[in-house]
C-alpha positions, 0 to 999 in steps of 0.5 A: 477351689470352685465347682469348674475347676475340681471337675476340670481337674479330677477329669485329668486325674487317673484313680488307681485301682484300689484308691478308687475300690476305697473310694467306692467302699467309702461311697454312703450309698454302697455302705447303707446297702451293704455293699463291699468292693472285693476287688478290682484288678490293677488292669481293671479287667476285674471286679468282684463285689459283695453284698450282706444282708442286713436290715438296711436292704432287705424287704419286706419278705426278709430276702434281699431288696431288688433294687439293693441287688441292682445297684450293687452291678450298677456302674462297673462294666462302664468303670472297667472299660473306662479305664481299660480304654483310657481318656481318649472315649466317652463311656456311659451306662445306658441300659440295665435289665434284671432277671430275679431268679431267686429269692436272695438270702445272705450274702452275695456275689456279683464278679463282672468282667471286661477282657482284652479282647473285648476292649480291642473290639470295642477300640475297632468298632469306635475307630471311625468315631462311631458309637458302640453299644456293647453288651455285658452280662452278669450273675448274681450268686449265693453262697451255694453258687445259685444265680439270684439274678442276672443282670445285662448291662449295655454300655455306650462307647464313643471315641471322643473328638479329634483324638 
């Protein structure tokens, strides 16, 4: 099968929700840095996902790498309102910030959501074609519940063409 037409044809393809938290949890860059997809709702209004650490992503202190705590929030706001918003926009991650709030140790927890009235405010901002920027805010917790880091994500949404 070329290139053109595997993409052409996992763009008309829908991902359950837990095929794709498989698929994520199978994703070498997810396994080498310890991250683990919990779970992801069916309506994809939820996500929640850990990470271990392990000599894989900890640095030289002994505490988790920055950049293993990053990814491990990069793509799920954009995936969750992808999903919960249908073919029918264009969604993109376009901006991130991280606040290290402490050192991490062990195992963390990262549990993002994307709810309802979120989505229809972003369908009622992109009705007229216009783009949309909204931002999403997560927390990065210990096992005591302490926040390591904050993260903010800002994703960008456009209804697509002629739909």
């Amino acid at each position: 099968m070329s290139a053109k037409l595997k993409q052409g044809f996992m763009r008309n393809v829908k991902l359950g929700a837990g095929t794709l938290r498989l698929l994520m949890n199978l994703w070498p860059p997810f396994i080498g840095a310890g991250i683990h997809v919990e779970r992801l709702s069916p309506d994809y209004t939820e996500a929640v996902v850990r990470m271990r650490l392990g000599l894989l992503n900890r640095n030289y202190m002994g505490t988790h790498f920055g950049g293993s705590l990053y990814a491990m929030t990069d793509p799920f706001f954009a995936l969750l309102v992808m999903h919960q918003l249908g073919r029918g926009y264009v969604v993109w991650d376009k901006a991130s910030s991280i606040d290290y709030k402490l050192p991490g140790r062990g195992t963390v927890r990262a549990r993002f959501r994307v709810t309802p009235e979120q989505v229809e405010a972003i369908r009622q901002a992109t009705a007229g074609g216009d783009k949309f920027e909204p931002v999403f805010t997560v927390d990065v917790v210990n096992r005591q519940g302490e926040v390591v880091a904050t993260v903010e994500k800002t994703v960008y949404v456009r209804r697509k063409p002629g739909i």
